[in-house]
ROVEXVO-524342 format. One record per residue: residue number from 1; residue in three letters; chain; y, z negated, x of N, C-alpha, C in turn. Coordinates in steps of 0.05 Angstrom, whole numbers. Layout:
N
REC  num  residu  chaine    n.c2    n.c3    n.c1   ca.c2   ca.c3   ca.c1    c.c2    c.c3    c.c1
REC  NUM     ALA       A       Y       Z       X       Y       Z       X       Y       Z       X
...
//
This chain:
120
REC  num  residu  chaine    n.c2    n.c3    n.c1   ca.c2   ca.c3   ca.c1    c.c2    c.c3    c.c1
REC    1     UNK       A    3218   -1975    2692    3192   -1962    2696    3182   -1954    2668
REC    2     UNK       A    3181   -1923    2660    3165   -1921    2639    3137   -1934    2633
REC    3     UNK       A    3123   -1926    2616    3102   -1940    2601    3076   -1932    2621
REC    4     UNK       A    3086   -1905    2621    3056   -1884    2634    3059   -1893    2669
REC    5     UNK       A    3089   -1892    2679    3073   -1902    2712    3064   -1935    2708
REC    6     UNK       A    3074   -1956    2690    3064   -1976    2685    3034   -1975    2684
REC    7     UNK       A    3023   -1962    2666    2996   -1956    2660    2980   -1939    2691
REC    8     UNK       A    2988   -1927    2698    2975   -1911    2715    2981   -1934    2745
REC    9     UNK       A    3006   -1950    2748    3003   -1971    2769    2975   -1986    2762
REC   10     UNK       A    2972   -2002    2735    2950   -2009    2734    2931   -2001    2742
REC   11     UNK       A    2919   -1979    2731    2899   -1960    2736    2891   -1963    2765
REC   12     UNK       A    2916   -1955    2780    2904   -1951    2813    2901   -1977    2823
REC   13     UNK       A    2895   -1990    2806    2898   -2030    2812    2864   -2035    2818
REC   14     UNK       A    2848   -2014    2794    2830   -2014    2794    2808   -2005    2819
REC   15     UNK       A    2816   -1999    2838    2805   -1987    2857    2785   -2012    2867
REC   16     UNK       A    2755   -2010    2870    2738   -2041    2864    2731   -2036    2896
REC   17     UNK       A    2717   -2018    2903    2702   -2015    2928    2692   -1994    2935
REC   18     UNK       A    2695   -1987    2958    2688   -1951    2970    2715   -1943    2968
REC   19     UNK       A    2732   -1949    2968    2753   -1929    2961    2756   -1910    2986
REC   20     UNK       A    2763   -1892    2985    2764   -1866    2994    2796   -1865    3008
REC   21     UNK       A    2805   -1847    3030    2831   -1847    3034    2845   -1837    3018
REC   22     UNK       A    2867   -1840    3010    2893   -1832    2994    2890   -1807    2986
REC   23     UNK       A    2888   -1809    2953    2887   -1784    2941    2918   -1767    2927
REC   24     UNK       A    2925   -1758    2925    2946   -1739    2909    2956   -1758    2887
REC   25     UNK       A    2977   -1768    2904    3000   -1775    2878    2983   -1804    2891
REC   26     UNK       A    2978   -1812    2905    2968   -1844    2916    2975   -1849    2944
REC   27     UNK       A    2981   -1879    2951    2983   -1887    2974    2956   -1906    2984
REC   28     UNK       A    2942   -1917    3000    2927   -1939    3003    2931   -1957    3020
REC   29     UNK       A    2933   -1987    3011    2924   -2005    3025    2897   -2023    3025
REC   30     UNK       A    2888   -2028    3049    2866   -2033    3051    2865   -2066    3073
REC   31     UNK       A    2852   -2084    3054    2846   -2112    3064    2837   -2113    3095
REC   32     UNK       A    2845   -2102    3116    2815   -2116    3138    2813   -2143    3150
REC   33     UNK       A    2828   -2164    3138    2830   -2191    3144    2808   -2204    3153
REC   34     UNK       A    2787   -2194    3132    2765   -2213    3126    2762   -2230    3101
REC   35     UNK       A    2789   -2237    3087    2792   -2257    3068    2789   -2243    3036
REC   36     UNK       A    2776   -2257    3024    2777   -2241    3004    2792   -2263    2974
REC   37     UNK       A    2801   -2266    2981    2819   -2290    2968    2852   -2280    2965
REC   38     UNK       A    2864   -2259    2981    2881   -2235    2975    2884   -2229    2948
REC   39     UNK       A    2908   -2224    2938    2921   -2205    2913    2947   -2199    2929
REC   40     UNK       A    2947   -2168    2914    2973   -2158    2914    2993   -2156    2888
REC   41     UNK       A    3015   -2163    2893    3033   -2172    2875    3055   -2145    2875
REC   42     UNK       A    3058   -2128    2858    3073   -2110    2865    3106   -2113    2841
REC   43     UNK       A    3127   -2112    2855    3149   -2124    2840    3166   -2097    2828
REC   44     UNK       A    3181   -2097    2815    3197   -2069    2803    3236   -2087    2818
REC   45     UNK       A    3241   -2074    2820    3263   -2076    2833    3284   -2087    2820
REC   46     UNK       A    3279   -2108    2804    3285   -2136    2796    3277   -2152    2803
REC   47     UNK       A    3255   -2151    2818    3235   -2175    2824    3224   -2190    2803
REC   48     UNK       A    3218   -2164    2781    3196   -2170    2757    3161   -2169    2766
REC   49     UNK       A    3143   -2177    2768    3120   -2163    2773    3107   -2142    2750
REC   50     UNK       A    3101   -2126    2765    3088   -2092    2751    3064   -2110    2761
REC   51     UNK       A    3049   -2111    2774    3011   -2114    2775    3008   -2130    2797
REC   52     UNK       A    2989   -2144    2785    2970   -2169    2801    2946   -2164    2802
REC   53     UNK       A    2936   -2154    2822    2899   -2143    2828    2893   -2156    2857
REC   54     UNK       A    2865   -2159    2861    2857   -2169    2884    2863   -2145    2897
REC   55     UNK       A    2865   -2159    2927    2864   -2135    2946    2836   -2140    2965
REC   56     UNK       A    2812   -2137    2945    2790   -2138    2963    2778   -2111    2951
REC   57     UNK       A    2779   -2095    2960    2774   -2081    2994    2802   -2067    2996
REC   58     UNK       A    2812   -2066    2971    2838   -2042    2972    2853   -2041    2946
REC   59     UNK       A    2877   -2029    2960    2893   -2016    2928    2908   -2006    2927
REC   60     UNK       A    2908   -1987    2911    2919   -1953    2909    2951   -1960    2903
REC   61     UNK       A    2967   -1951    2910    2999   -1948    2895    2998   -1929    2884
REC   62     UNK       A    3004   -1921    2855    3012   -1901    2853    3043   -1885    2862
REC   63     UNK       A    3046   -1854    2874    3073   -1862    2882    3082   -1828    2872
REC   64     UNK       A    3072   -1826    2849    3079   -1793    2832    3101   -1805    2822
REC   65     UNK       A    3127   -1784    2816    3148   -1785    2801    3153   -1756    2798
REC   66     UNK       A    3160   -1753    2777    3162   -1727    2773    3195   -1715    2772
REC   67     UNK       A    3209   -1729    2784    3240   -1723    2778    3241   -1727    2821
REC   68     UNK       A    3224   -1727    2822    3226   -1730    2862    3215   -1701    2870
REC   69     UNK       A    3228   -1707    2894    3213   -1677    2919    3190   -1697    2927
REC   70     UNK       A    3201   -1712    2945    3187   -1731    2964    3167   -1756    2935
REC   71     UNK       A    3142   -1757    2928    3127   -1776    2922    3126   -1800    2937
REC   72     UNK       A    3153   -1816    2935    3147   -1843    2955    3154   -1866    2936
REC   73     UNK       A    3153   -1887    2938    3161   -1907    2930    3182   -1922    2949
REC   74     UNK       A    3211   -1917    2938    3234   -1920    2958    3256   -1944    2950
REC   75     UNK       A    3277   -1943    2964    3303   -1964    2943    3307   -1966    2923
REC   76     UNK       A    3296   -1989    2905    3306   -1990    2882    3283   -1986    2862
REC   77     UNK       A    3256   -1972    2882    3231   -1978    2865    3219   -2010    2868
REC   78     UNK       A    3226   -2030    2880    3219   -2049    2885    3201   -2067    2908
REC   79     UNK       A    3184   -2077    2908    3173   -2092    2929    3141   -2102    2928
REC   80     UNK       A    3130   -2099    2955    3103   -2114    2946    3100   -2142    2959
REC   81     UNK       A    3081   -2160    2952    3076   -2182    2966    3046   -2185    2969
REC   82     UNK       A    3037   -2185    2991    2996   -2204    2984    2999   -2233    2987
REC   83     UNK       A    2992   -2238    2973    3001   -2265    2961    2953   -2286    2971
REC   84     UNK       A    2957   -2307    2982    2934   -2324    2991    2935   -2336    2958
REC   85     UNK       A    2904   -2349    2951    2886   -2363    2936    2915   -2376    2924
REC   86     UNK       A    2939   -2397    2939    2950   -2410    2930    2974   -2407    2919
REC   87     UNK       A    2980   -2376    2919    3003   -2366    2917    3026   -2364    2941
REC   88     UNK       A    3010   -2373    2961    3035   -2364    2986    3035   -2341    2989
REC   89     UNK       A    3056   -2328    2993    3058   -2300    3008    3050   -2299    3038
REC   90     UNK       A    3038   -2283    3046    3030   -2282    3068    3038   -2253    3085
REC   91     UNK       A    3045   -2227    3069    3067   -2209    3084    3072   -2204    3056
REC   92     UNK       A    3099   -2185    3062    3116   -2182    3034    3134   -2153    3048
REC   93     UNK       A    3138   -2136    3033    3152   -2102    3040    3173   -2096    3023
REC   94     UNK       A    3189   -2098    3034    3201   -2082    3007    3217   -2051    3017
REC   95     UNK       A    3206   -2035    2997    3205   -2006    2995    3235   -1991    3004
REC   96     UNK       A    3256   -2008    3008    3278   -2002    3018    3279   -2009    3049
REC   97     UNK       A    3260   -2026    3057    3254   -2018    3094    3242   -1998    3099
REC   98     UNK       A    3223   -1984    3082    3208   -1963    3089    3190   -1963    3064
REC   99     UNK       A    3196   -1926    3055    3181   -1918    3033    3153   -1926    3038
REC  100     UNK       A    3146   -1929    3019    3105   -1923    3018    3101   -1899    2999
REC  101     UNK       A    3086   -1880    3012    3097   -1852    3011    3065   -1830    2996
REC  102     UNK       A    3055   -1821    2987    3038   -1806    2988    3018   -1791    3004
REC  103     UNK       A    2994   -1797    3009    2981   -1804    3014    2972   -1821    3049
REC  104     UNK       A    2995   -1835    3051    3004   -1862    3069    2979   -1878    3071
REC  105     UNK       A    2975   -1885    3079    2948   -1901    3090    2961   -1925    3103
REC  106     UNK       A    2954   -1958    3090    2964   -1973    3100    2942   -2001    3111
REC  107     UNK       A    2943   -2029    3123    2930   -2032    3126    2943   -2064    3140
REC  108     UNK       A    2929   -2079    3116    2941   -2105    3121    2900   -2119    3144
REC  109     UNK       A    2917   -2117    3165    2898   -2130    3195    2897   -2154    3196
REC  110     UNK       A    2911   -2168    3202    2914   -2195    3204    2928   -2203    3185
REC  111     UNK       A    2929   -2238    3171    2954   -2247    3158    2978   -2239    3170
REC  112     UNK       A    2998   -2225    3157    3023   -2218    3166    3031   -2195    3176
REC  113     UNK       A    2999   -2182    3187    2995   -2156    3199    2992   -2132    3180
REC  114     UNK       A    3014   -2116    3178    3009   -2094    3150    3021   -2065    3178
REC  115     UNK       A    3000   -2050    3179    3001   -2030    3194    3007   -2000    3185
REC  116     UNK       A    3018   -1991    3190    3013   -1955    3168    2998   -1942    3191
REC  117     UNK       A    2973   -1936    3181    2946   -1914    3200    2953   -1896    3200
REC  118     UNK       A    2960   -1868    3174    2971   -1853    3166    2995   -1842    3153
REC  119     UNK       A    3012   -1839    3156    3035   -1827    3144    3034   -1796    3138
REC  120     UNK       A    3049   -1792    3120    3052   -1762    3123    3083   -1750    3115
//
């Protein structure tokens, strides 16, 4: 992972509250658990972690690449986990069962419950 989607993963890490549905060159997931004790752990396809941010209310993937047709996050870009207060994982994806794609709308419901609202 270059420097700049490193930096710009961060960036969309930042997403605090209100977030808006999925903008250009973004995917969203959004907490509706109830718990706000959630982080998302997003891994690079070593199973290094790229970014650790709460996931209260939400958080943006970034999923721009500029050497792609399709803006998704696919095989070999890596994996996410939302990880509880104690560090358990509680659901976990990884991007080679199914891209998380531009402007994808996702939506972790229950513990364990991670839904896609929107796809495109």
């Amino acid at each position: 992972m270059t420097a700049r989607r490193l930096v710009a993963t961060i960036a969309a890490a930042a997403c605090l509250s209100g977030c808006p549905a999925s903008d250009d060159g973004t995917a969203l997931l959004t907490n509706e658990t109830g718990r706000d004790d959630l982080r998302i752990v997003v891994l690079d396809g070593a199973g290094r972690p790229l970014t650790d941010a709460a996931l209260d209310p939400a958080f943006r993937f970034d999923t721009q690449f500029t050497d792609r047709e399709r803006q998704c996050l696919v095989a070999g870009d890596g994996s996410f986990e939302v990880r509880d207060s104690s560090g358990t994982v509680v659901v976990e994806h990884d991007f080679t069962e199914r891209p998380v794609c531009e402007h994808d709308e996702l939506e972790l419901a229950g513990v364990g419950d991670l839904v896609w609202l929107d796809e495109h």
